[in-house]
C-alpha positions in Angstrom: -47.1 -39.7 -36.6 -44.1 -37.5 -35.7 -42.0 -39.9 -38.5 -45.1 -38.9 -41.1 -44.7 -35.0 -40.0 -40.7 -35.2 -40.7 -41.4 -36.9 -43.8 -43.5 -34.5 -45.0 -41.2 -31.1 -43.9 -38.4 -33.1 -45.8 -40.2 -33.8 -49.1 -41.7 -30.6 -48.7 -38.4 -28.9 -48.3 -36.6 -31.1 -50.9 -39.5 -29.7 -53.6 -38.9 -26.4 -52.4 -35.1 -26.0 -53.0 -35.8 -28.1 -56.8 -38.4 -25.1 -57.5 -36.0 -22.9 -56.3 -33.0 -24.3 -58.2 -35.2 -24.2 -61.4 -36.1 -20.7 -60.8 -33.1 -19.5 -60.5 -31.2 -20.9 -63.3 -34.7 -20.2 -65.5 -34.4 -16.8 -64.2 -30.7 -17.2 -65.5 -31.3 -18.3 -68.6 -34.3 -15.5 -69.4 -31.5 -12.8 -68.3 -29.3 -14.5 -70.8 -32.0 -14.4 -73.4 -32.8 -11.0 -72.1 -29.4 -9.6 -72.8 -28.9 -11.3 -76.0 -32.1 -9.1 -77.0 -31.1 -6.1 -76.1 -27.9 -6.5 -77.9 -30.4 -7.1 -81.3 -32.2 -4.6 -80.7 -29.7 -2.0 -80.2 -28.0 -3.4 -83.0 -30.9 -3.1 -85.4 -31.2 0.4 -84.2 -28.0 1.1 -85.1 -28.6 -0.5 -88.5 -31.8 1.7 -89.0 -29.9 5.0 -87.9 -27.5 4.2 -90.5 -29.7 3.7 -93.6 -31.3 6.4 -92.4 -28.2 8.2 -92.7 -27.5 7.3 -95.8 -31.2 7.8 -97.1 -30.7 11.8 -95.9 -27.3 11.7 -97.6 -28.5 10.2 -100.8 -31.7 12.5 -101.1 -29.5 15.5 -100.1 -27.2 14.6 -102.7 -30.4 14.2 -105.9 -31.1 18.0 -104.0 -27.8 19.3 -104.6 -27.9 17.6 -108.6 -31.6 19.4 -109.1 -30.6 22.2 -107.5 -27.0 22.3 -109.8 -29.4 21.9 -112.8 -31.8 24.3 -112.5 -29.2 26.6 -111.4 -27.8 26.3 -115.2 -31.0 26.3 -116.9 -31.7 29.6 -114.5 -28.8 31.5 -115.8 -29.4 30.8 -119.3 -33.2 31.8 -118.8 -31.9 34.8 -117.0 -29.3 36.1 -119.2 -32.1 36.0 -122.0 -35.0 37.5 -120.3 -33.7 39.6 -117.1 -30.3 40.5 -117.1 -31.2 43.5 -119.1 -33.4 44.9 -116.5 -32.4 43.5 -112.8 -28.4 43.4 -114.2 -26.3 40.6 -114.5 -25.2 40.8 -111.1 -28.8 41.4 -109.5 -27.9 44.4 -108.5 -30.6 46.1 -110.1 -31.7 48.8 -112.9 -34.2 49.4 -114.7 -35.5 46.6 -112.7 -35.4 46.5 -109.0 -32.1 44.6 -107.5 -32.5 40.8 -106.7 -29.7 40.6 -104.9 -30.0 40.4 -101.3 -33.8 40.9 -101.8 -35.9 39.4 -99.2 -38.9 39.4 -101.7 -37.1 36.1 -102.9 -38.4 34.4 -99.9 -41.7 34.0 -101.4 -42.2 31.8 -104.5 -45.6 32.7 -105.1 -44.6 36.3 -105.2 -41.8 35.4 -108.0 -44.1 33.0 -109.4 -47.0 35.9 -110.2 -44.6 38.7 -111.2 -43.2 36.4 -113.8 -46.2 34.9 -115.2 -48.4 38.4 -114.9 -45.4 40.9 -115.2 -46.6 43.8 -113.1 -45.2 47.3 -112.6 -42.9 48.0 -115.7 -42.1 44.3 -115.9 -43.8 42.6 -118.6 -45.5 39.0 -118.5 -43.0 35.9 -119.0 -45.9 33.7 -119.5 -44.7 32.4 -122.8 -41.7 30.5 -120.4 -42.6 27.1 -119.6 -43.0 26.4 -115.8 -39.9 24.5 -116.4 -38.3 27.9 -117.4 -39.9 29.6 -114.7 -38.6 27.2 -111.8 -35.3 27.2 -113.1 -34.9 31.3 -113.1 -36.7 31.6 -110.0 -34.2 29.1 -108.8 -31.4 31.0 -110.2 -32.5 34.6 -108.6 -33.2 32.9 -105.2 -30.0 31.2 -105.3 -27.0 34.1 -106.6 -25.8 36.9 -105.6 -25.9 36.1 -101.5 -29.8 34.7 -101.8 -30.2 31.2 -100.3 -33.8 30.3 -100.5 -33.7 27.1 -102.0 -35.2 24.9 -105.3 -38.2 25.9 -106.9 -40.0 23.5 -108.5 -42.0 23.4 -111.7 -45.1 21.9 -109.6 -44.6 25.4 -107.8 -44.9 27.5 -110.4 -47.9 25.4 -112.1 -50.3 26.0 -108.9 -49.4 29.6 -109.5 -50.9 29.4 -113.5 
């Protein structure tokens, strides 16, 4: 019996240190694995700040080419319709000065004085929105103003 009982410790212990041994050079191996993704997966992050990146360069970039445009089309439209009143400057006249005017801020304010006129200003609502957005652009964007694009879906929800 005592030959049976040593046996039995030994095969015991013999299946132990196997499971062991297994375990630990499984656990190895999932560390391995493991590691190898994390290093993916940081990489892939990496990759999606990039295009990221590039995506907020590239969108800033169409911004800065609308923004050039209707910044043209603005002074035209401006020169033709306002300069005579609000100076070619902004600086004001027989208009109020745009310059530095923190009306500007507001599109749908711009948006409703040129449409409607109001005041001693007279209605520009012969001007396509197109126009409209491009010298609201303009005014909002010389003289020291930086309040950004306008666009001609803005100045349709004011119609």
């Amino acid at each position: 019996m005592a030959m049976k009982l040593v046996s039995r410790k030994v095969t015991f212990g013999l299946a132990a240190v196997a499971v062991a041994a297994f375990v630990g050079v499984s656990g190895q191996l999932g560390l391995a694995q493991a590691s190898e993704d994390d290093e993916a997966a940081e990489e892939a992050a990496a990759d999606d700040e990039a295009a990221a990146d590039e995506a907020e360069a590239e969108g800033a970039g169409e911004e800065d080419a609308a923004l050039a445009q209707l910044m043209t089309e603005g002074g035209s439209v401006y020169s033709s319709n306002c300069q005579a009143c609000h100076g070619n400057e902004g600086q004001g006249g027989a208009g109020p000065a745009l310059a530095g005017s923190p009306i500007l801020t507001s599109i749908g304010t711009i948006s409703r004085q040129v449409i409607d006129g109001g005041d001693r200003m007279p209605s520009f609502s012969q001007l396509s929105d197109r126009q409209i957005a491009a010298v609201a652009t303009f005014i909002r964007n010389s003289w020291g103003n930086e309040f950004g694009i306008v666009t001609e879906e803005d100045i349709a929800s004011w119609r």
